[in-house]
mmCIF file of the N, C-alpha and C atoms, coordinates in Angstrom:
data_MODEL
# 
_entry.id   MODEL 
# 
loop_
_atom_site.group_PDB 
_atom_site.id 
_atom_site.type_symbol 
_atom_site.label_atom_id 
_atom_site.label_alt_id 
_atom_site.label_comp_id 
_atom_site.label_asym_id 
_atom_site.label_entity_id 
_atom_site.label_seq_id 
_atom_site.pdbx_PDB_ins_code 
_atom_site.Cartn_x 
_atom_site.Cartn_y 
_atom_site.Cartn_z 
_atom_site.occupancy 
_atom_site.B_iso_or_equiv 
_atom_site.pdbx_formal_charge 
_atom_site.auth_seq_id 
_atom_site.auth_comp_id 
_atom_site.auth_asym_id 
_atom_site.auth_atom_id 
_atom_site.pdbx_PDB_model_num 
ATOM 1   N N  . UNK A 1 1  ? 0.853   -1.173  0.000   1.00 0.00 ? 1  UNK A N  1 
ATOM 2   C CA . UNK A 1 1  ? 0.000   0.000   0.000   1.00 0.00 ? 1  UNK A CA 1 
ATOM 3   C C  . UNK A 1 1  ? 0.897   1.234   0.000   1.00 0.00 ? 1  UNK A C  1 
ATOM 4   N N  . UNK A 1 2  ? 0.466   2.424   -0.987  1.00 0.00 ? 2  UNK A N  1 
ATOM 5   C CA . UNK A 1 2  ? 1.440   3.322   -0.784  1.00 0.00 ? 2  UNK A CA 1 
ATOM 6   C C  . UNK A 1 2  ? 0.828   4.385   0.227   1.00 0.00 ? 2  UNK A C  1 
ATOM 7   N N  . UNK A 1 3  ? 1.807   5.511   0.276   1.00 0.00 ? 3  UNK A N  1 
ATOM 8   C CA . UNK A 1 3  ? 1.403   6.721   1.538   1.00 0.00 ? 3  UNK A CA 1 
ATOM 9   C C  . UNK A 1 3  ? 1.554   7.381   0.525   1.00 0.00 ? 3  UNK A C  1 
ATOM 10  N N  . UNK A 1 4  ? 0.200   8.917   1.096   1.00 0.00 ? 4  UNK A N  1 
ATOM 11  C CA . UNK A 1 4  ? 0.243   9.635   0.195   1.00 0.00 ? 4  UNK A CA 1 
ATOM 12  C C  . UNK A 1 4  ? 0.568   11.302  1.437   1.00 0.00 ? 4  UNK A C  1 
ATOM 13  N N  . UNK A 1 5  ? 1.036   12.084  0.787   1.00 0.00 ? 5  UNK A N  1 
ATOM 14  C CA . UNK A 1 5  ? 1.324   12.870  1.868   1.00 0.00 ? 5  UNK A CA 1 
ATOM 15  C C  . UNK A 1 5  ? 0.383   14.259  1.361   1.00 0.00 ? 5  UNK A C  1 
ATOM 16  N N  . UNK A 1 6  ? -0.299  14.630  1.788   1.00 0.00 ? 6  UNK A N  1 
ATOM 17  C CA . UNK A 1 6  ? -1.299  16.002  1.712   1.00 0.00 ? 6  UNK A CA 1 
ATOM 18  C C  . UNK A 1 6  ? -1.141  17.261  2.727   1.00 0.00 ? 6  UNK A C  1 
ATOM 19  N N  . UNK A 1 7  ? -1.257  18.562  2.004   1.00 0.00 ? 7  UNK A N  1 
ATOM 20  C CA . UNK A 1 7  ? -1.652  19.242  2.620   1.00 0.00 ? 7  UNK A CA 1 
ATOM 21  C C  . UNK A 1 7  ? -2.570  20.101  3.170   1.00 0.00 ? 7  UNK A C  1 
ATOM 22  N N  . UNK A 1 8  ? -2.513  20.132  4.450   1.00 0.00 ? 8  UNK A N  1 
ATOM 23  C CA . UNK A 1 8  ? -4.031  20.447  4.766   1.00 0.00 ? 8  UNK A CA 1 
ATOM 24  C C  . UNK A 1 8  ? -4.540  21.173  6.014   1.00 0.00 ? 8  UNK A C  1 
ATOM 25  N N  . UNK A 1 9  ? -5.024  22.507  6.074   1.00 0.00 ? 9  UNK A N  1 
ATOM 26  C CA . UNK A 1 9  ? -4.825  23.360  6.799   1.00 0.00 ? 9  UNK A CA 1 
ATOM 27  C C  . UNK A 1 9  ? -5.311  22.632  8.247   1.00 0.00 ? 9  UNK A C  1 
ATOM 28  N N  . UNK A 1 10 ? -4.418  23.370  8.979   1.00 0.00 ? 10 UNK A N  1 
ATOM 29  C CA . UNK A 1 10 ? -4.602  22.767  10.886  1.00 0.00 ? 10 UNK A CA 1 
ATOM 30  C C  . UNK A 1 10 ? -5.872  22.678  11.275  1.00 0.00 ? 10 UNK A C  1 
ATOM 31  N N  . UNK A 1 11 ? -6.437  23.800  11.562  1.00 0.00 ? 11 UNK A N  1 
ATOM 32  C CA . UNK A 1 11 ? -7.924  24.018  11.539  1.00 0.00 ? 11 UNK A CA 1 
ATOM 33  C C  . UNK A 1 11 ? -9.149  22.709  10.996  1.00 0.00 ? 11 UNK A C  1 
ATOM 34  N N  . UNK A 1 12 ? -9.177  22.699  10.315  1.00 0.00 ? 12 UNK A N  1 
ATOM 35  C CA . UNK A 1 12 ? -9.975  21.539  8.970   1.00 0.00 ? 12 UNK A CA 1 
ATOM 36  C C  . UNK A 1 12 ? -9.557  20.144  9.186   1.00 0.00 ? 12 UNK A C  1 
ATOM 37  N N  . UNK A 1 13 ? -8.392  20.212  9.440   1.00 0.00 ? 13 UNK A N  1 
ATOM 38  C CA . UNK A 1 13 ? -7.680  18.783  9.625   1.00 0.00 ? 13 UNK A CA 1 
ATOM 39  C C  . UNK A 1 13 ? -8.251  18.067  11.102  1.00 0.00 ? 13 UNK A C  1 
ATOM 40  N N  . UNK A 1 14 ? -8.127  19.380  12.301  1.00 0.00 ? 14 UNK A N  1 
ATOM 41  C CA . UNK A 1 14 ? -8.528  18.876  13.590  1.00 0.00 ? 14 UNK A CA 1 
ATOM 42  C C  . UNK A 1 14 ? -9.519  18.822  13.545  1.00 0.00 ? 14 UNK A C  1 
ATOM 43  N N  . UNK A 1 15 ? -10.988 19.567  12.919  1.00 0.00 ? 15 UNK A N  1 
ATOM 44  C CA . UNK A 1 15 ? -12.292 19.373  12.861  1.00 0.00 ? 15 UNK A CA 1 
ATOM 45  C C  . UNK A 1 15 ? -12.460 17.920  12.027  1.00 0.00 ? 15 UNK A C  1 
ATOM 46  N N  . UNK A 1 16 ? -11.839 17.496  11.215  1.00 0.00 ? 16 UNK A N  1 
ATOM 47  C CA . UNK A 1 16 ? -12.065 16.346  10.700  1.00 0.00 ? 16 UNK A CA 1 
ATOM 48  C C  . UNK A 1 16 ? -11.855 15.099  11.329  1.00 0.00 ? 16 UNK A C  1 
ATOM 49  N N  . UNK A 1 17 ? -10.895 15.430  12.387  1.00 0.00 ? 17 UNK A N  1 
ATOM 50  C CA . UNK A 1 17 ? -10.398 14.489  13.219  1.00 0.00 ? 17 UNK A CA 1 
ATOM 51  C C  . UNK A 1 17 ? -11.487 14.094  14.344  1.00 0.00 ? 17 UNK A C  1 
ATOM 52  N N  . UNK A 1 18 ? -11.985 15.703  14.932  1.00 0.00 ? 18 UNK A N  1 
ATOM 53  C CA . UNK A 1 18 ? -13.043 15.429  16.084  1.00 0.00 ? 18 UNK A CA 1 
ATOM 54  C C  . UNK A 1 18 ? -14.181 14.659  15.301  1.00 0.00 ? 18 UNK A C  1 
ATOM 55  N N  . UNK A 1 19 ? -14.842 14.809  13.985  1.00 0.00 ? 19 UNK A N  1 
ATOM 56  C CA . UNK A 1 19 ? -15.563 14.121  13.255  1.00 0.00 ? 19 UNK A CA 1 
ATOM 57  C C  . UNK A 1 19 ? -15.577 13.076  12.779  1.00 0.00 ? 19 UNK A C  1 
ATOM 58  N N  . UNK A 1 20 ? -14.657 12.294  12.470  1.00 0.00 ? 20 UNK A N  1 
ATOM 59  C CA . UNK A 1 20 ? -13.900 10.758  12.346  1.00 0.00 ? 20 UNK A CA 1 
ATOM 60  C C  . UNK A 1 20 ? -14.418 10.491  13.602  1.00 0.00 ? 20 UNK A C  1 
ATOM 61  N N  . UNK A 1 21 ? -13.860 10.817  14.734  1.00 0.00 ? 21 UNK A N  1 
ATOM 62  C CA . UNK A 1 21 ? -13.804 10.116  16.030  1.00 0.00 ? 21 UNK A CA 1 
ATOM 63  C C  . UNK A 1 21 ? -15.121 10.004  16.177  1.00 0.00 ? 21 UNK A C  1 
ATOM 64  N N  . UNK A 1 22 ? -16.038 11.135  16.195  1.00 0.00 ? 22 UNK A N  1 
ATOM 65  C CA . UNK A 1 22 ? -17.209 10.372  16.713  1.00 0.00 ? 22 UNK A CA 1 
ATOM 66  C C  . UNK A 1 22 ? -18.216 9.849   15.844  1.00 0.00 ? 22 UNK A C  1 
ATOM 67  N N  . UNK A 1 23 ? -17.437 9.653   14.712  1.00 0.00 ? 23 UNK A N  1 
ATOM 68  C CA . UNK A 1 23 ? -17.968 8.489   13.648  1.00 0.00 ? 23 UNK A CA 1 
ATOM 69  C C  . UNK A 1 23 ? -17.595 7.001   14.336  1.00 0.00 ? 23 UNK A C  1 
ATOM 70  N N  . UNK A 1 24 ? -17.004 6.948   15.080  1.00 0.00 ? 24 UNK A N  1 
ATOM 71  C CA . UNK A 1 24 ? -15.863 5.592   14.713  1.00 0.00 ? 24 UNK A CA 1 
ATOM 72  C C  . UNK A 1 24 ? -14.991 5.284   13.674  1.00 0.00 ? 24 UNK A C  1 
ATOM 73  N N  . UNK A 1 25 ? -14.422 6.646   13.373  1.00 0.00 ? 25 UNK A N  1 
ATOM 74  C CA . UNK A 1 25 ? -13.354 5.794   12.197  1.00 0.00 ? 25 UNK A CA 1 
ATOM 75  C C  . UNK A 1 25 ? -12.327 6.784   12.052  1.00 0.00 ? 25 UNK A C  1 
ATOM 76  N N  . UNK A 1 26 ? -11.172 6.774   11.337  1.00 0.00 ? 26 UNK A N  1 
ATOM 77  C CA . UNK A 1 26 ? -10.455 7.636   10.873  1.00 0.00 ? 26 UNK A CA 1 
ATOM 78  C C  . UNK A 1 26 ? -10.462 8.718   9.799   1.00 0.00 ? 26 UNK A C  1 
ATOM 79  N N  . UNK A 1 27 ? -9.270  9.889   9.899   1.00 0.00 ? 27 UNK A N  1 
ATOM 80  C CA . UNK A 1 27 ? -9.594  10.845  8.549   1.00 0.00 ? 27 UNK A CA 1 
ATOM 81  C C  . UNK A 1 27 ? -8.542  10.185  7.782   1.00 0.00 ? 27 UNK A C  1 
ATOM 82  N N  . UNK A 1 28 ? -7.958  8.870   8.015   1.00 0.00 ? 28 UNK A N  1 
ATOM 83  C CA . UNK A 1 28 ? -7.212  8.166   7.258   1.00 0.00 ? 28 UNK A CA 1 
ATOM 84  C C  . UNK A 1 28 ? -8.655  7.104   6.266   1.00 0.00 ? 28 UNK A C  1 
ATOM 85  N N  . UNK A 1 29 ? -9.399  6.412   7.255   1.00 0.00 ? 29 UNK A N  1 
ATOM 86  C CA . UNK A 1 29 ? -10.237 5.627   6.965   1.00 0.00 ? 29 UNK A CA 1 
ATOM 87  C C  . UNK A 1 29 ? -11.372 6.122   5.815   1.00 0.00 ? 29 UNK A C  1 
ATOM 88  N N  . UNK A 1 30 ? -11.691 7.539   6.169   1.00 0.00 ? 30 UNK A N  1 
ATOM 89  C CA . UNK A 1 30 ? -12.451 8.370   5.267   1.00 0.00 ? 30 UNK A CA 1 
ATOM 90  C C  . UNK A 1 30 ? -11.749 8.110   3.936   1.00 0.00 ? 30 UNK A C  1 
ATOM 91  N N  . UNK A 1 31 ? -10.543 9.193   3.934   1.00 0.00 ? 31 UNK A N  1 
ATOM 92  C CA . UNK A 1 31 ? -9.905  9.242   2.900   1.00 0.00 ? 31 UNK A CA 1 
ATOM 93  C C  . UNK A 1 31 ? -9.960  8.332   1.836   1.00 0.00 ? 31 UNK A C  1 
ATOM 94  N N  . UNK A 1 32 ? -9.477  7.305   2.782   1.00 0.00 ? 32 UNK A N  1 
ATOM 95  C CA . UNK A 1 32 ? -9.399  5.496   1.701   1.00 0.00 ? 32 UNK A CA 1 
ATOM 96  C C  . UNK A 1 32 ? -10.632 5.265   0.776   1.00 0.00 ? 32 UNK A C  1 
ATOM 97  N N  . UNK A 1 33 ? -11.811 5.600   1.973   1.00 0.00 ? 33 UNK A N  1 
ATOM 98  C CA . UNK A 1 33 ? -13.331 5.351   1.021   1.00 0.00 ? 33 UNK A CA 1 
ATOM 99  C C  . UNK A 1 33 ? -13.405 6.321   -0.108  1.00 0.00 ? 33 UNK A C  1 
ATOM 100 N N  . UNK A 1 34 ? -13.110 7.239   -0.034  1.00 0.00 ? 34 UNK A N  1 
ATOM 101 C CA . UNK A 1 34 ? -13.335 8.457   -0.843  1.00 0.00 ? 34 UNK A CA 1 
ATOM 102 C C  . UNK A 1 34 ? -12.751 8.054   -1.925  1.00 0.00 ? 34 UNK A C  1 
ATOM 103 N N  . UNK A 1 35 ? -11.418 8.194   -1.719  1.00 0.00 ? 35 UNK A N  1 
ATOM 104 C CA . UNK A 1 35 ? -10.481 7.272   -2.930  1.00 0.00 ? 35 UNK A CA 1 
ATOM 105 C C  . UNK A 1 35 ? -11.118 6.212   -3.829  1.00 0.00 ? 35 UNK A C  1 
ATOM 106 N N  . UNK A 1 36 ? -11.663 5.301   -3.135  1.00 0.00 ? 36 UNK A N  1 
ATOM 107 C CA . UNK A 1 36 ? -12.249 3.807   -3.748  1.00 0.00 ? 36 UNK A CA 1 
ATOM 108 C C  . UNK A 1 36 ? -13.085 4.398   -4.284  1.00 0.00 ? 36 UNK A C  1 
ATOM 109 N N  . UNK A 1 37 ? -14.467 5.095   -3.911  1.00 0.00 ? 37 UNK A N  1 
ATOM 110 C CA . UNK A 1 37 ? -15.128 5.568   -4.989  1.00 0.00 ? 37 UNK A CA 1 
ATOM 111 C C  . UNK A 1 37 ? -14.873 6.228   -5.551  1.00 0.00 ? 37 UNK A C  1 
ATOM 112 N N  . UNK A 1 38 ? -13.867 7.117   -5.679  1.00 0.00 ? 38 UNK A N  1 
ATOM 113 C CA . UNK A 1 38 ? -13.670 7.951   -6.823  1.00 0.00 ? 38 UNK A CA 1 
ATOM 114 C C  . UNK A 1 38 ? -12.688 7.565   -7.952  1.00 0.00 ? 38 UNK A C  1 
ATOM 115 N N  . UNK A 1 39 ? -12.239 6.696   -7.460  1.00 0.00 ? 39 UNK A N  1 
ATOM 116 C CA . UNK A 1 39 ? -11.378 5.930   -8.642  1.00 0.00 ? 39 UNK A CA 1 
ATOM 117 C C  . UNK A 1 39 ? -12.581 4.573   -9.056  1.00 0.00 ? 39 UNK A C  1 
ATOM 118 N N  . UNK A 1 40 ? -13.639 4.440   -8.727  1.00 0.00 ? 40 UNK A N  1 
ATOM 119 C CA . UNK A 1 40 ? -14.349 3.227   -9.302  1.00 0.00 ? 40 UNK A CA 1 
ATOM 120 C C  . UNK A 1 40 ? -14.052 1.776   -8.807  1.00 0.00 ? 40 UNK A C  1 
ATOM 121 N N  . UNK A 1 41 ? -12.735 1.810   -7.398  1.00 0.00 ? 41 UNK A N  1 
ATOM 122 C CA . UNK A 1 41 ? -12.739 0.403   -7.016  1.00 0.00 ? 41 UNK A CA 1 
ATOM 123 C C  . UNK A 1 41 ? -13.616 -0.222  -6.308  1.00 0.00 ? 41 UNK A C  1 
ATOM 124 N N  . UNK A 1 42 ? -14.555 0.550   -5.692  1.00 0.00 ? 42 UNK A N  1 
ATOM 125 C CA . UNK A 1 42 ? -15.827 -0.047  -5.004  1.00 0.00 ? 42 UNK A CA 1 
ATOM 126 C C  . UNK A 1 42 ? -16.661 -0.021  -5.849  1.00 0.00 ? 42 UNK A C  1 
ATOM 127 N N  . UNK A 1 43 ? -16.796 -0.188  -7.422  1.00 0.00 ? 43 UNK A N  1 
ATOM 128 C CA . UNK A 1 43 ? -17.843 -0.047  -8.175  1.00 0.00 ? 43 UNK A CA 1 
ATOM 129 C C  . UNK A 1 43 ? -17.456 -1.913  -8.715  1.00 0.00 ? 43 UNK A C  1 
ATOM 130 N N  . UNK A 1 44 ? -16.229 -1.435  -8.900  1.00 0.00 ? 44 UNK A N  1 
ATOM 131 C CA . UNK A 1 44 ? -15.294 -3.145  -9.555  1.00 0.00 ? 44 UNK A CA 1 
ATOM 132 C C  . UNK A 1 44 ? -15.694 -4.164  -8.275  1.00 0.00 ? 44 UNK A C  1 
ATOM 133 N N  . UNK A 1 45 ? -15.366 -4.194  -7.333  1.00 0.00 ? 45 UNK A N  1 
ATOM 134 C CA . UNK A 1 45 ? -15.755 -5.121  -6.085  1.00 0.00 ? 45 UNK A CA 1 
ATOM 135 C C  . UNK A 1 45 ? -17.200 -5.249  -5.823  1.00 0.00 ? 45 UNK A C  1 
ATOM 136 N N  . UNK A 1 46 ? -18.040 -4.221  -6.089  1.00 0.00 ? 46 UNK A N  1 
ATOM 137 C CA . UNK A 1 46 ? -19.388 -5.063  -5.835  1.00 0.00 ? 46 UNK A CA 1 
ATOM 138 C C  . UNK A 1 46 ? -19.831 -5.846  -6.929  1.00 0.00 ? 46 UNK A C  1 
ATOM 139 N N  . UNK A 1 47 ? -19.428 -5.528  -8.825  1.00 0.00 ? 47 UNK A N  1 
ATOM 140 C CA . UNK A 1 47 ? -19.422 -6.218  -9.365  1.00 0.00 ? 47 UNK A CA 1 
ATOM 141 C C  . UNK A 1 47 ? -19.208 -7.664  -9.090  1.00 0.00 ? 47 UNK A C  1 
ATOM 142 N N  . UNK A 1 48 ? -17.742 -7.129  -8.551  1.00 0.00 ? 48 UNK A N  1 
ATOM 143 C CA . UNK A 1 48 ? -17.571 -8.721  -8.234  1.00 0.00 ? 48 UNK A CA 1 
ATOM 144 C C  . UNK A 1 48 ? -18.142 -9.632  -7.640  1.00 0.00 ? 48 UNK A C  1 
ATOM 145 N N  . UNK A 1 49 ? -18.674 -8.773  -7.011  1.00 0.00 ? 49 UNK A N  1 
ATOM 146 C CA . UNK A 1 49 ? -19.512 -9.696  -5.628  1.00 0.00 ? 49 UNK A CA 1 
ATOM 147 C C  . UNK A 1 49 ? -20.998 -10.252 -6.371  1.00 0.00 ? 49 UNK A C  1 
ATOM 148 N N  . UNK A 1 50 ? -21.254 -9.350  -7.134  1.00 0.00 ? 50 UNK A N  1 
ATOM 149 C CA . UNK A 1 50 ? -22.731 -9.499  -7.990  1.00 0.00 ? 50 UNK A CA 1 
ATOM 150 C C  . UNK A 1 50 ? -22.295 -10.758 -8.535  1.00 0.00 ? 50 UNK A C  1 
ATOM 151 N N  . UNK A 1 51 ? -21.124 -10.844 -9.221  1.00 0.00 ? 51 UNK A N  1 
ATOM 152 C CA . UNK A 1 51 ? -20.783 -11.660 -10.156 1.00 0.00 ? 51 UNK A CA 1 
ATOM 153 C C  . UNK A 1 51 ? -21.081 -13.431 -9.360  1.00 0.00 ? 51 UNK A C  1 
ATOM 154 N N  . UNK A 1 52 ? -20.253 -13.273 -8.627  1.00 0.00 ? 52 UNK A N  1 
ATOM 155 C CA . UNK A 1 52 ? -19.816 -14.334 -7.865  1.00 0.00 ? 52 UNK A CA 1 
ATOM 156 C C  . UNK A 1 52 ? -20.901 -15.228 -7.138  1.00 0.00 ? 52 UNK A C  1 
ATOM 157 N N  . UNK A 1 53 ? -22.450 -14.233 -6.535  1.00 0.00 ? 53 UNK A N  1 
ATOM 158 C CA . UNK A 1 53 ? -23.492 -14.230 -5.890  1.00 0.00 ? 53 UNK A CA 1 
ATOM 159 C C  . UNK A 1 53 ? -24.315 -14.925 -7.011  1.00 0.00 ? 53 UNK A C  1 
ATOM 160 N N  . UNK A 1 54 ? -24.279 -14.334 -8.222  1.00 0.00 ? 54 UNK A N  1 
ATOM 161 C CA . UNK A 1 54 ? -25.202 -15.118 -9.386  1.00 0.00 ? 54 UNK A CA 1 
ATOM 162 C C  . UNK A 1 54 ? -24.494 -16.290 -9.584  1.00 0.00 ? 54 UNK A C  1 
ATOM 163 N N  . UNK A 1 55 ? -23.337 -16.917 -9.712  1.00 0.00 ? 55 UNK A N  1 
ATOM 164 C CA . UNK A 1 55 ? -22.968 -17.912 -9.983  1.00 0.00 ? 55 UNK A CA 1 
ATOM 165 C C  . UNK A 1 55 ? -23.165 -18.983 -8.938  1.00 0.00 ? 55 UNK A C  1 
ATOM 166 N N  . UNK A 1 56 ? -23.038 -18.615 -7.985  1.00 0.00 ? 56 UNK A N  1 
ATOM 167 C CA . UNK A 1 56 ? -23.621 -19.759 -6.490  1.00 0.00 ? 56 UNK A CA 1 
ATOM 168 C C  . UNK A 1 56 ? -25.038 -19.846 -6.934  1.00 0.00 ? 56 UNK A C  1 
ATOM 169 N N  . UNK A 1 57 ? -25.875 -18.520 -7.065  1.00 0.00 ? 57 UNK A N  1 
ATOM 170 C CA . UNK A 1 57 ? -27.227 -19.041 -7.305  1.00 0.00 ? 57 UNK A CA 1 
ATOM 171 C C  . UNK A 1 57 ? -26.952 -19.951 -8.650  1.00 0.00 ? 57 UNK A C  1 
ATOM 172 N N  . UNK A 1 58 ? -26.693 -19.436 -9.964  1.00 0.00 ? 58 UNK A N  1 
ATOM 173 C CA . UNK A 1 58 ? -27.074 -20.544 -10.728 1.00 0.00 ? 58 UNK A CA 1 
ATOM 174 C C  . UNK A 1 58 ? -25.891 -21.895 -10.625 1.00 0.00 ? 58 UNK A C  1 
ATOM 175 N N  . UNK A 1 59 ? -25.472 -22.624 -9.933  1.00 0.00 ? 59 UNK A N  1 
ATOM 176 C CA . UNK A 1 59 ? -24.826 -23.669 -9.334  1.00 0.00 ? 59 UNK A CA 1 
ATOM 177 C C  . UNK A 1 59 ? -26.146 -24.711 -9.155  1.00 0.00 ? 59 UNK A C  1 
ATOM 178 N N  . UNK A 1 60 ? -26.504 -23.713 -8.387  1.00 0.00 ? 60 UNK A N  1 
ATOM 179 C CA . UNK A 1 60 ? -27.901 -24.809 -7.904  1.00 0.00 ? 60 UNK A CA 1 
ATOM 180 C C  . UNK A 1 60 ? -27.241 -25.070 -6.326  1.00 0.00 ? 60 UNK A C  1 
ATOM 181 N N  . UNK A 1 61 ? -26.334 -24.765 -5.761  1.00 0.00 ? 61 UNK A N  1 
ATOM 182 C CA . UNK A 1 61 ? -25.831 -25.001 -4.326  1.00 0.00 ? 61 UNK A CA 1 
ATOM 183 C C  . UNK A 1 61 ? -26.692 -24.637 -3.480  1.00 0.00 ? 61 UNK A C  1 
ATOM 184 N N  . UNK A 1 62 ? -27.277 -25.407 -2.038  1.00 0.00 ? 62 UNK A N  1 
ATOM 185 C CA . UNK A 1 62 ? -27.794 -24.481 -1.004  1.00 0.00 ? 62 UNK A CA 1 
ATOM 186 C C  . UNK A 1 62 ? -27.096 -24.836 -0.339  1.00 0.00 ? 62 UNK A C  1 
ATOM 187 N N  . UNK A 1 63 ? -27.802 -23.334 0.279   1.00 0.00 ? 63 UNK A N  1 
ATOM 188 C CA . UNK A 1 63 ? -27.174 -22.890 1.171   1.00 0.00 ? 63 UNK A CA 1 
ATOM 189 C C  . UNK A 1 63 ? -27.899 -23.132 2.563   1.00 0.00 ? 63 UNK A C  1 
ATOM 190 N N  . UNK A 1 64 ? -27.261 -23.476 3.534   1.00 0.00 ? 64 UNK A N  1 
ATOM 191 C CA . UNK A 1 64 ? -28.109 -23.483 5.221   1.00 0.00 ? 64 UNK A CA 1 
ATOM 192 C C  . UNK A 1 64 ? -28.890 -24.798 4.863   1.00 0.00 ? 64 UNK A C  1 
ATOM 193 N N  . UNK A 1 65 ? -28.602 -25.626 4.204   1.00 0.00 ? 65 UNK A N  1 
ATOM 194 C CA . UNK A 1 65 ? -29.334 -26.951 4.527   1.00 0.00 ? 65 UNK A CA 1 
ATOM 195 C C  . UNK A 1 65 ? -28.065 -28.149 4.161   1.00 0.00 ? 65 UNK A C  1 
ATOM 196 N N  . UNK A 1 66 ? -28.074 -28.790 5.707   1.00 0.00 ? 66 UNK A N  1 
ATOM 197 C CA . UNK A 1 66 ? -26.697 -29.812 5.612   1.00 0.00 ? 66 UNK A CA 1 
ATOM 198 C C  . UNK A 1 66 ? -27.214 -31.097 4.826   1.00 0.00 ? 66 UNK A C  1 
ATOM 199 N N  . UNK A 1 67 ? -26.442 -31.406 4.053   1.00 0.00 ? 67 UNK A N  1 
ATOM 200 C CA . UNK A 1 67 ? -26.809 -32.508 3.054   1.00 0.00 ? 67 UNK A CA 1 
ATOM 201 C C  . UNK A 1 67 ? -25.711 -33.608 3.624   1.00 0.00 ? 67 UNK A C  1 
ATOM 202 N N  . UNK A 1 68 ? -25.140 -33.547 4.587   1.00 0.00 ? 68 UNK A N  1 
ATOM 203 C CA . UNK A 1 68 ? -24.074 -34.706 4.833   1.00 0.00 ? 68 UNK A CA 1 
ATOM 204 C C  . UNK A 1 68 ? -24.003 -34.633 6.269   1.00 0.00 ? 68 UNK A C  1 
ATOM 205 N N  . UNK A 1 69 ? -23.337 -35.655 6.812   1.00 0.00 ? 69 UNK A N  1 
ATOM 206 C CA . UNK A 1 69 ? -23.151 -36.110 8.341   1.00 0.00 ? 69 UNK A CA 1 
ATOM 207 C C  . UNK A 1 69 ? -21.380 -35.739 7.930   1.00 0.00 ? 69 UNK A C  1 
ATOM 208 N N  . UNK A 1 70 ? -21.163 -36.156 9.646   1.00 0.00 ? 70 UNK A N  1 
ATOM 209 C CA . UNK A 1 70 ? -19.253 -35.707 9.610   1.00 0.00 ? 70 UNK A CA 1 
ATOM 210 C C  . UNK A 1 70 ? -18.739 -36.422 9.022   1.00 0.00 ? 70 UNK A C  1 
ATOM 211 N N  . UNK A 1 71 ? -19.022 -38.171 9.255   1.00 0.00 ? 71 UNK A N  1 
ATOM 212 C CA . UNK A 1 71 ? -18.901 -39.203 9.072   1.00 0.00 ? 71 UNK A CA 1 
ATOM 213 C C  . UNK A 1 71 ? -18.501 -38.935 7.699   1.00 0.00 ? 71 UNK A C  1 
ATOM 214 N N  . UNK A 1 72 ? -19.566 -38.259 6.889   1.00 0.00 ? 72 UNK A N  1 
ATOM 215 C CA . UNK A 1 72 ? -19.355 -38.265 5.225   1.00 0.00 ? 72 UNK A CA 1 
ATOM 216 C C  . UNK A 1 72 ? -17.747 -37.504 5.053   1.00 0.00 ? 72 UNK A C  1 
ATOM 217 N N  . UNK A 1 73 ? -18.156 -36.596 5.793   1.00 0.00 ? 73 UNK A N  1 
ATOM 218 C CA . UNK A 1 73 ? -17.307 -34.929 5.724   1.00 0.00 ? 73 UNK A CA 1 
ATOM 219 C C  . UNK A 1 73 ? -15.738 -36.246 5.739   1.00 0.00 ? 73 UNK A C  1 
ATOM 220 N N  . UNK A 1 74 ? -15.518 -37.408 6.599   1.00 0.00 ? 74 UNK A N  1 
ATOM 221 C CA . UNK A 1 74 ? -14.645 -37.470 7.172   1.00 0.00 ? 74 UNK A CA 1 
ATOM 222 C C  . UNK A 1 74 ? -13.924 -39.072 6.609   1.00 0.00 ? 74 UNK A C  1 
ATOM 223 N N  . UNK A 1 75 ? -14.710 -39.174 5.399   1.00 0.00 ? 75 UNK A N  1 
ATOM 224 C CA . UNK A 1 75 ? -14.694 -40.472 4.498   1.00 0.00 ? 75 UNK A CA 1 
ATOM 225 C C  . UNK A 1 75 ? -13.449 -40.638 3.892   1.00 0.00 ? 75 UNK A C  1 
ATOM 226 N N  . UNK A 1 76 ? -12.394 -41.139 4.429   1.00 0.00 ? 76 UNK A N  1 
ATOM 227 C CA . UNK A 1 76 ? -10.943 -41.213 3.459   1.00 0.00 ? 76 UNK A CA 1 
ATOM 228 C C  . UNK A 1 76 ? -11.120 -42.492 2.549   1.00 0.00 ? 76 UNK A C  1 
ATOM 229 N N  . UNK A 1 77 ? -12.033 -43.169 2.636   1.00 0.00 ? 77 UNK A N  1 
ATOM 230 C CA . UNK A 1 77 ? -11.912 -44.588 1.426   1.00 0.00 ? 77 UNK A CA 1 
ATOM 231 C C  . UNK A 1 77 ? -13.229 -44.101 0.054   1.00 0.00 ? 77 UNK A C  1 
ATOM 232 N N  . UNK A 1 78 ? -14.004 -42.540 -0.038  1.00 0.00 ? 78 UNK A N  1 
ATOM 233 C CA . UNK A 1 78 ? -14.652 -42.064 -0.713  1.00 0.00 ? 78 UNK A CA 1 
ATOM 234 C C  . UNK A 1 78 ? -13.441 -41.464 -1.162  1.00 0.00 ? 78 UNK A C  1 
ATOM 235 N N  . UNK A 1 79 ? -12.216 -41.233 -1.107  1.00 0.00 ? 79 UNK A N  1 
ATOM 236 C CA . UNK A 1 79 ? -11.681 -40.103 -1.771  1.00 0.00 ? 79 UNK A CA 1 
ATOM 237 C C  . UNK A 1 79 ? -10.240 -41.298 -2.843  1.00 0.00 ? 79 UNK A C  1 
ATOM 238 N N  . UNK A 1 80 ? -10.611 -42.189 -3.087  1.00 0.00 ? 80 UNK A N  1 
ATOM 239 C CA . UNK A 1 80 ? -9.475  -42.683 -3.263  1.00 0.00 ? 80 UNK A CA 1 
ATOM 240 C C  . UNK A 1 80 ? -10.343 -43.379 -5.090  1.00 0.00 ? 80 UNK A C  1 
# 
């Protein structure tokens, strides 16, 4: 990951700071998000995620219903 170094008046910087904080997060953490969307990498990652989400659905896989015992899970003469 690289560092980026900015400048940025005292004033603005500490108000951003008291504002992070009682967000829970950083004016580092901000920054990062800001970045991702504005360069389009959180646009590419939910794709992805879209992507990935349709392909489990069309798999035909479910999900939350156990189709096997441990016993199965734990079959070394099924794997040979």
């Amino acid at each position: 990951m690289a560092n980026l170094t900015l400048a940025i008046d005292d004033a603005v910087l500490r108000r951003a700071r008291i504002r992070a904080l009682e967000q829970g997060t950083s004016v580092n953490a901000l920054l990062r998000e800001y970045l991702e969307a504005y360069s389009g990498v959180r646009e590419e990652r939910v794709r992805a995620m879209e992507d990935f989400l349709r392909i489990v659905q069309e798999s035909g896989a479910r999900i939350g219903e156990k189709t096997w015992t441990r016993d199965d899970l734990h079959d070394r003469d099924a794997l040979r």
